[in-house]
C-alpha positions as semicolon CSV with decimal commas, in nm:
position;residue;x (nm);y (nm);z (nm)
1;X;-6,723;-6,666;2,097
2;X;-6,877;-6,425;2,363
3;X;-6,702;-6,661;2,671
4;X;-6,362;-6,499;2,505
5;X;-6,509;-6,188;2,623
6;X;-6,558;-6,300;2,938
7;X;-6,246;-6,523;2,965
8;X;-6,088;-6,101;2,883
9;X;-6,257;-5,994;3,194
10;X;-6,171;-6,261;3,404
11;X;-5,778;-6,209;3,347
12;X;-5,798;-5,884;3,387
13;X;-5,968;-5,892;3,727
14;X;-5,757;-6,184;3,876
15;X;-5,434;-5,985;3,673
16;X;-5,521;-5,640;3,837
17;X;-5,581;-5,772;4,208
18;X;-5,283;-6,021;4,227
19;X;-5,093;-5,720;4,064
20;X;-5,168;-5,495;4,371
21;X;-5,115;-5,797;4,637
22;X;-4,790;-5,772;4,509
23;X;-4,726;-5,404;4,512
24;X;-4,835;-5,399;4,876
25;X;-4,647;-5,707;4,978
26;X;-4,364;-5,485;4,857
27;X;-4,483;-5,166;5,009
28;X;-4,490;-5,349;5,371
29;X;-4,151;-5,519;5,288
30;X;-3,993;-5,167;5,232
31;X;-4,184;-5,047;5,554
32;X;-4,029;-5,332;5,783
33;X;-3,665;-5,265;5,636
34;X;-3,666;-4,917;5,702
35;X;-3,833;-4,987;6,087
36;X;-3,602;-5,010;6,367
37;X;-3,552;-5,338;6,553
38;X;-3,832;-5,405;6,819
39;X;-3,766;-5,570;7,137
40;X;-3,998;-5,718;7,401
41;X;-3,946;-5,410;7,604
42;X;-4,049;-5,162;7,361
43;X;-4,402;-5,399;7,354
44;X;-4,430;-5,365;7,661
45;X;-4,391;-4,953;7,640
46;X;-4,717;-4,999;7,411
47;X;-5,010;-4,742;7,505
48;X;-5,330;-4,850;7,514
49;X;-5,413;-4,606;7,276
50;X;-5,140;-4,728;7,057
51;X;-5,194;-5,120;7,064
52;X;-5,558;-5,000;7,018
53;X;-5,493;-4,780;6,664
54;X;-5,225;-5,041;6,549
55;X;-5,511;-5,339;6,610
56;X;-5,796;-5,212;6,501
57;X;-5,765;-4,794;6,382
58;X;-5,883;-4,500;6,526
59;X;-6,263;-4,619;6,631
60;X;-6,044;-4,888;6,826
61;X;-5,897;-4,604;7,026
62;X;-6,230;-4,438;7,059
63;X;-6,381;-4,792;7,192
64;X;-6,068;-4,867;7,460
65;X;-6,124;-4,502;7,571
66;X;-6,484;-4,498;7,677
67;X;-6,451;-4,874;7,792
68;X;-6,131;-4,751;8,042
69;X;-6,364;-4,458;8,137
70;X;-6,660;-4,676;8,205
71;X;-6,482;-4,913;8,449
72;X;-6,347;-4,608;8,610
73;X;-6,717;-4,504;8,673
74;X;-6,629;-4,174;8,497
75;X;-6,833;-4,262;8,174
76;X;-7,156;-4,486;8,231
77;X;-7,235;-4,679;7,889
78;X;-7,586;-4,845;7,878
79;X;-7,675;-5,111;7,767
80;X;-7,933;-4,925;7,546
81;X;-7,608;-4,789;7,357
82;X;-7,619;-4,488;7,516
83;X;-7,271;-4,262;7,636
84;X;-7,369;-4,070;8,006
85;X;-7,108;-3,823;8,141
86;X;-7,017;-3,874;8,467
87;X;-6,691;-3,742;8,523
88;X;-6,642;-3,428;8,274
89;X;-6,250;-3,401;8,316
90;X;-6,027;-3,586;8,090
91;X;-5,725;-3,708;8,214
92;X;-5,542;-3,676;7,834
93;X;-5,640;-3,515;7,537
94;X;-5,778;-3,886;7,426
95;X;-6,024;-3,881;7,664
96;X;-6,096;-3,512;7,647
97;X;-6,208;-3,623;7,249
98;X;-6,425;-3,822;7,392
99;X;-6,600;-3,624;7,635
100;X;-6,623;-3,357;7,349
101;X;-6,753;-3,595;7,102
102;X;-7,092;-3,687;7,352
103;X;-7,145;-3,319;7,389
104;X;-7,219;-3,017;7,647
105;X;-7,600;-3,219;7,723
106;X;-7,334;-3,502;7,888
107;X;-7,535;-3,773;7,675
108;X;-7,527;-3,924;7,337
109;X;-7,569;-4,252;7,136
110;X;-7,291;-4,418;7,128
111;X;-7,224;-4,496;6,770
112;X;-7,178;-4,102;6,673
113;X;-6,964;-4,060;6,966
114;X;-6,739;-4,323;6,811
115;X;-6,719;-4,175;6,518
116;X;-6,642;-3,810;6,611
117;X;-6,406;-3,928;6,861
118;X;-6,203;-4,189;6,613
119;X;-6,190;-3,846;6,410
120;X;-6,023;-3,621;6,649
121;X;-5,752;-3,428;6,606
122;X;-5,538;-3,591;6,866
123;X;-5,636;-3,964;6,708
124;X;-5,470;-3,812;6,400
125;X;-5,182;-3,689;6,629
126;X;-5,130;-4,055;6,778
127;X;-5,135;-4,233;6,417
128;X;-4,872;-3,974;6,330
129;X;-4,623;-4,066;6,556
130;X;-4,677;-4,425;6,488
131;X;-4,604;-4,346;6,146
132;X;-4,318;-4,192;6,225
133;X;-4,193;-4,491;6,420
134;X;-4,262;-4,715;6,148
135;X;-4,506;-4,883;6,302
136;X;-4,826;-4,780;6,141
137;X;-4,902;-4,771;5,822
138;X;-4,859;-4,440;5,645
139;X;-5,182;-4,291;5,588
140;X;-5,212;-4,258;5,154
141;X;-4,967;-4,520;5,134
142;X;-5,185;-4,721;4,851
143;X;-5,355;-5,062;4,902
144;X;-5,255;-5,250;5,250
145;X;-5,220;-5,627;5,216
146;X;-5,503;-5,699;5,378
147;X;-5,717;-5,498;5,127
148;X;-5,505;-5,652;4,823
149;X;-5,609;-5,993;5,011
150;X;-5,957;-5,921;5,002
151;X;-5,922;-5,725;4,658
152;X;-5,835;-6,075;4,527
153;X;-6,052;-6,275;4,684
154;X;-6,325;-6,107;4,516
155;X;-6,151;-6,163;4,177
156;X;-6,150;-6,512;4,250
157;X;-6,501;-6,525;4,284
158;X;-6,551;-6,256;4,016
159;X;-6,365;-6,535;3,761
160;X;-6,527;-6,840;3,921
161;X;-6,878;-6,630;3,797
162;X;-6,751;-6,545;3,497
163;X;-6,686;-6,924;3,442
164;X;-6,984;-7,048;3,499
165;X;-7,176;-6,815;3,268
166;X;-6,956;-6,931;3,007
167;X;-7,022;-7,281;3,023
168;X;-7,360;-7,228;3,070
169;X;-7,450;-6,986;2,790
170;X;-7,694;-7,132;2,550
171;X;-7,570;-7,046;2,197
172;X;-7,299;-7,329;2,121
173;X;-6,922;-7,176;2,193
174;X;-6,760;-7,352;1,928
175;X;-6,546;-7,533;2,149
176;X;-6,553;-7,757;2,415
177;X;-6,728;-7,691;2,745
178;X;-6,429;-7,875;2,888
179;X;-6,141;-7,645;2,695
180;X;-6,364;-7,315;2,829
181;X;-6,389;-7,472;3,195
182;X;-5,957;-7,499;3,192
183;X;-5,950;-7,133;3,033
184;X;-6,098;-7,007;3,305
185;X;-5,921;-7,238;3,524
186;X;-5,632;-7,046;3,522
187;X;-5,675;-6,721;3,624
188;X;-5,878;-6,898;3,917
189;X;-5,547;-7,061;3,962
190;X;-5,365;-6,755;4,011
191;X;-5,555;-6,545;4,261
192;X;-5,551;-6,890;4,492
193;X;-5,218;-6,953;4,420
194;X;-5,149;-6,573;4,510
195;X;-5,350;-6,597;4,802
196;X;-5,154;-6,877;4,896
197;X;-4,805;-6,748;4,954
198;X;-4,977;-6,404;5,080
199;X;-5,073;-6,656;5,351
200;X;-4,761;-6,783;5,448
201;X;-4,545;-6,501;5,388
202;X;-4,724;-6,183;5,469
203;X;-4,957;-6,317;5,724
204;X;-5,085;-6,169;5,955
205;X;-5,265;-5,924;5,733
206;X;-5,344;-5,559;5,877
207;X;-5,498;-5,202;5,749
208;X;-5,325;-5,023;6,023
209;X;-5,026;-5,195;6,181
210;X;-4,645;-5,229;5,966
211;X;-4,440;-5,566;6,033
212;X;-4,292;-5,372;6,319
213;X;-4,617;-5,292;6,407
214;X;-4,762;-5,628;6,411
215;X;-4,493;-5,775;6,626
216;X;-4,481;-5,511;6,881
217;X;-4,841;-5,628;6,943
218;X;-4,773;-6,015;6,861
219;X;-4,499;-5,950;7,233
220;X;-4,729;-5,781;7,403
221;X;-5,024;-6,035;7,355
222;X;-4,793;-6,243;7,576
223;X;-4,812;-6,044;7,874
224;X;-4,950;-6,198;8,180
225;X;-5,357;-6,165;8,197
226;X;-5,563;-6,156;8,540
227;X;-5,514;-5,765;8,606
228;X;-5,724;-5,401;8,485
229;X;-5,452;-5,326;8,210
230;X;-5,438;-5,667;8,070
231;X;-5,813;-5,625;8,040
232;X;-5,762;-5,300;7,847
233;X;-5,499;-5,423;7,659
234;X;-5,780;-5,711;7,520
235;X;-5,965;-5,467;7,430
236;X;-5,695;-5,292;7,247
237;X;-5,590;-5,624;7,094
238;X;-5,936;-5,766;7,016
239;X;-6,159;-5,455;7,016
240;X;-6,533;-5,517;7,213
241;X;-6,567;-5,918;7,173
242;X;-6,327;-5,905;7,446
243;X;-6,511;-5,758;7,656
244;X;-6,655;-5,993;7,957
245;X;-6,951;-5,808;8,104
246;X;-7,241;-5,869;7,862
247;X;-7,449;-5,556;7,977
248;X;-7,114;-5,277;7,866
249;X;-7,028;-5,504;7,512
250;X;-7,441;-5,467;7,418
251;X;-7,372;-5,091;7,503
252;X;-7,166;-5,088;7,174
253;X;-7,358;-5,359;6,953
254;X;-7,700;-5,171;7,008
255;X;-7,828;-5,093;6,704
256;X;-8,215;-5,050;6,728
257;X;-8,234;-4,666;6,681
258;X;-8,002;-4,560;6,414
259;X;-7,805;-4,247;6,462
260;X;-7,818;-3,909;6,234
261;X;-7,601;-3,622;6,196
């Protein structure tokens, strides 16, 4: 009877993930409650910085920063994935993160700079006051639904895995291969049917941005394009893919020489 044993483990992944989907779905409903109401025109009040941390955290912030910087000719990215001064003055302390996270030399990989500059103090400052508004999602608040989401899709593999070795473990089970396949068949059953309504009732799914969040960014997605900030704003929105010019987006996918600290 060892596929009992593994029939045990099975529930109690697929139990324990769709357990936490549901203790986040909660968490975000109790976040969007206690939000205030958001209108089109407080979208369109949206910093880049902010549409940047809400869609994609605080290396999204670090990525719109040195992108605005580099079409302002004040930062020159190559395509070798290397950050250049040009310009040392910051116009805000975001951009002042930046320019200390490259370095008094003026010049640095890329890939650290990203990472000391998502971990600046004024980042921290900015998802602070997106907290506050009840737009972000508070930092130690638990599992986000888009980690319970993926959380339970690896359950559902986890028990489709566990299935298989059950039906095909050589020492005879005692019962029908059948009976063991439709055990397992259920706890299968619930992560997808779990996954399921997560889909149509707390979709999209985000690790940074509330409800509120999610549809200040959903009205400003509908701005106009053609100009500099809607440019920005895709890159905010989308992070690099967005970005057009195929010399500046290989400046951030370079990955030949790996960085060290």
């Amino acid at each position: 009877m060892f596929w009992v044993l593994l029939l045990f483990l099975a529930w109690a992944f697929a139990g324990t993930a769709c357990t936490r989907l549901c203790l986040a779905a909660v968490r975000a409903a109790a976040l969007d409650v206690a939000a205030a109401p958001v209108d089109r025109e407080q979208a369109h009040g949206l910093t880049l910085y902010e549409a940047a941390f809400l869609s994609g955290g605080p290396v999204r912030v670090a990525d719109v920063t040195m992108v605005s910087m580099a079409r302002q000719r004040r930062l020159l990215l190559a395509h070798t994935g290397w950050a250049t001064v040009v310009d040392p003055r910051g116009h805000d302390e975001i951009e002042q993160s930046v320019i200390g996270a490259i370095g008094p030399d003026g010049q640095s990989r890329i890939q650290p700079v990203r990472a000391r500059a998502a971990g600046a103090e004024a980042v921290r400052r900015l998802a602070h006051r997106l907290e506050r508004a009840g737009l972000a999602v508070p930092d130690g608040a638990g599992t986000t639904v888009a980690a319970a989401v993926r959380q339970v899709c690896a359950a559902g593999l986890a028990v489709a895995a566990l299935g298989v070795t059950a039906l095909l473990l050589p020492v005879p089970t005692g019962t029908p291969r059948l009976l063991v396949g439709l055990w397992f068949a259920l706890p299968l059953t619930l992560c997808l049917s779990c996954l399921v309504i997560a889909r149509f009732e707390v979709h999209p799914y985000s690790r940074w941005a509330s409800p509120a969040g999610l549809r200040l960014l959903g009205a400003l997605t509908r701005k106009p394009a053609g100009d500099e900030r809607s440019f920005l704003t895709s890159v905010a929105v989308r992070g690099i893919r967005a970005i057009g010019e195929p010399e500046l987006r290989a400046a951030f996918t370079h990955r030949d020489q790996p960085w060290r600290e």
